[in-house]
C-alpha positions in Angstrom: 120.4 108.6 121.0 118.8 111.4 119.2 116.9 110.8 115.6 116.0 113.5 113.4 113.0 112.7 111.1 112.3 114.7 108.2 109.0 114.5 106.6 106.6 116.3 103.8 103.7 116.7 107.0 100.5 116.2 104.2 100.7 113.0 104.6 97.0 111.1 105.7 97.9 107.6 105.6 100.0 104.6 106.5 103.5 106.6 106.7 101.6 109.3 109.0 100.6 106.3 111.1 103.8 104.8 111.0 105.8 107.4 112.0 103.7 109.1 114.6 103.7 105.9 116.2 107.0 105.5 116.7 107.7 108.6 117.8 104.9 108.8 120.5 106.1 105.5 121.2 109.6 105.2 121.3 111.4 105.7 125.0 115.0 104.5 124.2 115.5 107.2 121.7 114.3 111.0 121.3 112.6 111.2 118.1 112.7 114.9 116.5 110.3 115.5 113.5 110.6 118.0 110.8 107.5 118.7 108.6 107.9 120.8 105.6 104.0 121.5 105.4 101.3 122.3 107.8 99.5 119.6 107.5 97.5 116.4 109.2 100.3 114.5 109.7 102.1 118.1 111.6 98.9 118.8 113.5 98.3 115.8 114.4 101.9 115.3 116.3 101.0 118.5 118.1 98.5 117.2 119.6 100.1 113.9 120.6 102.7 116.3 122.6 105.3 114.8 120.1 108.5 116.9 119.6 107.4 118.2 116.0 108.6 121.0 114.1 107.3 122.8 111.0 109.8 124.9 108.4 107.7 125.3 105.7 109.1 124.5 102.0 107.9 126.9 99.7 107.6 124.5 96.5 109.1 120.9 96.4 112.3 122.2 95.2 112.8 125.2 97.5 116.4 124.4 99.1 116.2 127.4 101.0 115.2 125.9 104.5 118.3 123.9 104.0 119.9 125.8 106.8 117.0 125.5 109.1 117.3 122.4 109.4 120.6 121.9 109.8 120.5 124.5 112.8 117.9 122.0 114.2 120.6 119.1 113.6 123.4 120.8 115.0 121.7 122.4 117.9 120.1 119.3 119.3 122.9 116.9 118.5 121.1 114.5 116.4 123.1 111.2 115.8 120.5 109.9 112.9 118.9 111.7 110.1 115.7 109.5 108.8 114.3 110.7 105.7 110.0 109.9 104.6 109.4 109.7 101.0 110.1 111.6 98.3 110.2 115.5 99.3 112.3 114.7 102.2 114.4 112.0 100.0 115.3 115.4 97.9 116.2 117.2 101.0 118.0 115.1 102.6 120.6 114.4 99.3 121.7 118.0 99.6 121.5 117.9 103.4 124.2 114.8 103.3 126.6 117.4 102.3 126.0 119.6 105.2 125.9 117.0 108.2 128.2 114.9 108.7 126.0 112.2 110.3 124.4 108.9 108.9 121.5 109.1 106.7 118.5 106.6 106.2 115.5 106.8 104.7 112.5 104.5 105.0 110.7 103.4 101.8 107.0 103.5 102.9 105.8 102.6 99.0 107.4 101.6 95.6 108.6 104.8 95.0 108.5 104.5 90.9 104.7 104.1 91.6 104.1 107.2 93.6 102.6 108.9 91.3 100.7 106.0 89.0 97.8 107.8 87.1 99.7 111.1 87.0 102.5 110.8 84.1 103.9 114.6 84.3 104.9 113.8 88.1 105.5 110.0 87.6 108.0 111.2 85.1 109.5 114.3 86.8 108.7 113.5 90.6 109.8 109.7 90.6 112.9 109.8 89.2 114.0 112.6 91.3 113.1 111.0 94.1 114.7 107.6 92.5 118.2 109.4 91.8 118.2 111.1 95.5 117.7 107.5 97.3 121.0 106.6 95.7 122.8 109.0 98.3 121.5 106.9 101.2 123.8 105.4 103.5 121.1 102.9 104.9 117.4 101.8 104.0 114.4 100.7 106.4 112.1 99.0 104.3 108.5 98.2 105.7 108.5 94.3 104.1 110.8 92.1 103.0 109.0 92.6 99.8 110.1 96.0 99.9 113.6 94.8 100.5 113.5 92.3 97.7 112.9 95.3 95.6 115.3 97.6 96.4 117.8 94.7 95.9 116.6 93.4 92.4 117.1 97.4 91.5 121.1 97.2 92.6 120.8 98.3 96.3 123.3 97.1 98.4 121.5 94.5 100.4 123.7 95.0 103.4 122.3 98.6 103.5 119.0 97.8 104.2 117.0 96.6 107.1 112.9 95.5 107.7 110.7 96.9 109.9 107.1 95.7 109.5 104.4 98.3 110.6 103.0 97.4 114.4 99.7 98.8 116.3 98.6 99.0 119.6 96.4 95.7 119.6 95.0 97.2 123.5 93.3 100.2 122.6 90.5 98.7 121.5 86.9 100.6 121.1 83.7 99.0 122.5 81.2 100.3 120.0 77.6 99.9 119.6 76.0 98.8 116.2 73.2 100.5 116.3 74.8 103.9 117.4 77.5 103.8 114.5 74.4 103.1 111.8 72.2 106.0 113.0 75.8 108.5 113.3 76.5 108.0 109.6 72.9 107.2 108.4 73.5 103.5 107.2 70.4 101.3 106.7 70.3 99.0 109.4 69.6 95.6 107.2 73.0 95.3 105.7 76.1 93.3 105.3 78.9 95.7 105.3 82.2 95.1 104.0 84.8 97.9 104.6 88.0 99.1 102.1 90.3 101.6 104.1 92.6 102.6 101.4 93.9 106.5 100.0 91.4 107.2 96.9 94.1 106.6 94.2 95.1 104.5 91.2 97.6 102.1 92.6 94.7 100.9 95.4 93.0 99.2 93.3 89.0 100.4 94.2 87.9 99.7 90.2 88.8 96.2 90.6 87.0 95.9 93.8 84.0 97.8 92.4 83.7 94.7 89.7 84.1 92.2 92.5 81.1 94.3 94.6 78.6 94.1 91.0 78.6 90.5 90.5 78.8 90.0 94.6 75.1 91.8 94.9 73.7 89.4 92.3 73.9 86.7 95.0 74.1 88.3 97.9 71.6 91.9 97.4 71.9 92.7 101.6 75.5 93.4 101.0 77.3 96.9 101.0 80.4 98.6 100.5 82.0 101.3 102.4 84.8 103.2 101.5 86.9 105.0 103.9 89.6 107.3 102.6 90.0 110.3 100.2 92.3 111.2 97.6 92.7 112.7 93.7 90.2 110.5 92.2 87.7 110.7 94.4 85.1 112.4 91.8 86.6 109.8 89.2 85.5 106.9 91.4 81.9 108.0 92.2 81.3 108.7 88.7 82.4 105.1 87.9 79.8 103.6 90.7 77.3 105.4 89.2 78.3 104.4 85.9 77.8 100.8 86.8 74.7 101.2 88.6 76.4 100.7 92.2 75.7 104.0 93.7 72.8 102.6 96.1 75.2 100.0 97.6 78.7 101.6 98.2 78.9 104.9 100.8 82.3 106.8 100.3 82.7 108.1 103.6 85.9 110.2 103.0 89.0 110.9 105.4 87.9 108.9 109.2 89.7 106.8 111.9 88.6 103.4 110.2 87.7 102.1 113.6 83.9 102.1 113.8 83.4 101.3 110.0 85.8 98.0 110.5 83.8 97.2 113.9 80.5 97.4 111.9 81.6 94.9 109.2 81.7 91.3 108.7 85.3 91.4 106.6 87.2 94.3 105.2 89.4 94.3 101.6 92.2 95.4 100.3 92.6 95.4 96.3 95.9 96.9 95.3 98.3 96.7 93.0 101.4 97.4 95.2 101.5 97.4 98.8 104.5 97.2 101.5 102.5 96.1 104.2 99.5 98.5 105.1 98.4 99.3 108.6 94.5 98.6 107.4 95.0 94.8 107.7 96.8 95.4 111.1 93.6 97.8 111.9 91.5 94.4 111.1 93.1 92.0 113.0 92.9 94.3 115.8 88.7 94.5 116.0 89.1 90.7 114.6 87.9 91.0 111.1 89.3 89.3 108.6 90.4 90.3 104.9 90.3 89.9 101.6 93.1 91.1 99.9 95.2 90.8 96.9 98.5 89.2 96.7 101.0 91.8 97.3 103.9 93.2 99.2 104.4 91.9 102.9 100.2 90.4 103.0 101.1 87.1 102.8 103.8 87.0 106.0 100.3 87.5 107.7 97.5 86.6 105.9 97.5 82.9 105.0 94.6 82.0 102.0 92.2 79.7 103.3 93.5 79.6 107.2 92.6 83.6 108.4 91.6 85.4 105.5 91.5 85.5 101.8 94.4 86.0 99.2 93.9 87.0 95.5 95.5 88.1 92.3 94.9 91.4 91.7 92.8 91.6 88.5 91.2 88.4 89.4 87.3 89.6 89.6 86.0 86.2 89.4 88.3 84.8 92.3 87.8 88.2 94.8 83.9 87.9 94.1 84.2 84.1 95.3 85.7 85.3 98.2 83.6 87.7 99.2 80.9 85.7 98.5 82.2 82.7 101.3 82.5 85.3 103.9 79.4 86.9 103.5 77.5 83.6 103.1 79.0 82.2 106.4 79.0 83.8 109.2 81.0 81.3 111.1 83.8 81.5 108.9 84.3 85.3 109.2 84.4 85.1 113.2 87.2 82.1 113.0 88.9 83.9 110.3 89.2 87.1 112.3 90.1 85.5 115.7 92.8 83.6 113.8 94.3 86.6 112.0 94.2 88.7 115.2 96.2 86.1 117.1 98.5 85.5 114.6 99.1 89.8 113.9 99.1 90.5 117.9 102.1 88.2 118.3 104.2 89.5 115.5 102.7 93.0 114.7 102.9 94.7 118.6 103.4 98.1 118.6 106.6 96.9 121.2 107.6 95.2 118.2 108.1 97.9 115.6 109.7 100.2 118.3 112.4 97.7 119.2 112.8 96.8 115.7 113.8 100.7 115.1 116.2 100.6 118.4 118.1 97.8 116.8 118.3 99.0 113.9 119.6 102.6 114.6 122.2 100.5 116.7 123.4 98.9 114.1 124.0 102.3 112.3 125.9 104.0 115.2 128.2 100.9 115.5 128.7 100.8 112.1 
């Protein structure tokens, strides 16, 4: 079985992860990607050895490279086209009339808030990309939370399957403290707490930054890192600095989170929407817990009070109290972490999220 994936190639964050994983993991099924940008998500699958492809799109509604791709469909046989958010979604309606074969795409985010903070492309960009995903035959959603939704907005729910993001809970890093402080200059005295989230609206880092204030009042040792980069980057640091928290939070920009979850007691996660984000998955893997807000497909692992922390998001008074219990007790974090990292290795395995893709792509070629 042949499956040909068609993605923007920009892309820095969980859908990157998510689908370079299953391609350089996959070994029932060849798995052909298509980027439509050079970008890190393209040069990234190069290295990897993956089958990976670039046909470059010369603006978002360039339906020139149609052909191209279809060459690639025809010429390798593909039995499955599998679309990757909202360039591709576009694509791939117009494709549908060219290849006869069954398309699916797999809804990485809620795709009307895409583009939150941004209302020229939130109006233009999401409703394209909500009218193409009616021309879907099937839908992988990444929660069951994602499912739900697709359903309450009048998707067929027999149409749509779950395929919760998995990692690779072996390759595991044995770092040093002490060499990851003096490599990114980071006092040595410090209890670190780590967000690994895309600098952008719908994550939330506002909230978190009000949770971090009242945090330091009790506990001064602590600080904040933030891995990750995005459009309001310069918006953010101007806000720490605006709320006199620039000496205790370190944006540290685009970086494997590895070494900055290793160095910290807990990490956090403060969105607004979320499917189910490979940062908590990250966590559990180094055996750190998390404090997170109470959204998407978090709470089929994390369970509040038993391995990490749960909130509502807006709830500054409730996330500082959280933070606050970790940070204060060390004891807690450790059983925390060991708990959630059982708990995600036996139902988040990179095996897992392979075979649930097998089965599913089945499914579509009996169907």
């Amino acid at each position: 079985m042949k499956v040909l994936h068609i993605i923007s190639g920009g892309e820095v964050g969980g859908s990157k992860r998510h689908l370079l994983s299953l391609a350089a993991n996959a070994k029932s099924f060849k798995n052909i990607i298509i980027c439509l940008m050079d970008g890190a998500l393209y040069r990234e699958g190069l290295e990897m050895g993956l089958d990976i492809r670039l046909i470059e799109q010369r603006g978002r509604f360039d339906l020139s490279i149609l052909d191209e791709i279809k060459k690639v469909a025809v010429k390798e046989d593909v039995d499955i086209i599998n679309c990757h958010g909202g360039r591709a979604n576009f694509l791939g309606m117009f494709l549908k009339k060219l290849i006869n074969k069954p398309f699916v795409t797999t809804i990485h985010s809620d795709y009307l808030r895409d583009y939150e903070g941004n209302p020229f492309k939130t109006l233009i960009f999401s409703r394209i990309n909500a009218y193409a995903l009616k021309s879907f035959d099937y839908y992988i959603a990444v929660s069951k939370d994602f499912k739900k939704m697709l359903i309450d907005r009048g998707y067929d729910e027999e149409k749509i399957f779950v395929v919760y993001n998995g990692i690779d809970f072996d390759e595991v890093y044995n770092f040093d403290r002490d060499e990851i402080i003096e490599k990114y200059g980071l006092p040595r005295n410090k209890k670190f707490v780590t967000m690994v989230a895309r600098l952008h609206p719908i994550k939330g880092h506002q909230f978190f930054f009000q949770a971090a204030k009242k945090v330091l009042k009790e506990c001064p040792d602590a600080m904040f890192l933030i891995v990750g980069d995005g459009p309001i980057k310069s918006q953010l640091e101007e806000y720490v600095k605006e709320i006199d928290l620039d000496d205790s939070v370190v944006f540290l920009g685009f970086q494997r989170p590895d070494e900055f979850i290793y160095l910290s007691k807990f990490t956090s996660l403060t969105s607004r929407s979320e499917s189910f984000p490979l940062s908590i998955l990250e966590s559990a893997k180094y055996k750190r817990t998390v404090v997170s807000t109470l959204v998407g497909g978090i709470s089929d692992l994390i369970e509040d009070g038993k391995n990490g922390y749960l909130v509502e998001y807006g709830d500054v008074e409730a996330l500082t109290e959280k933070m606050l219990n970790l940070l204060k007790d060390n004891l807690k974090c450790i059983e925390f972490g060991i708990k959630l990292h059982d708990k995600a290795r036996a139902l988040y395995s990179i095996e897992s999220f392979v075979e649930g893709y097998e089965k599913i792509y089945v499914k579509i070629m009996e169907e």
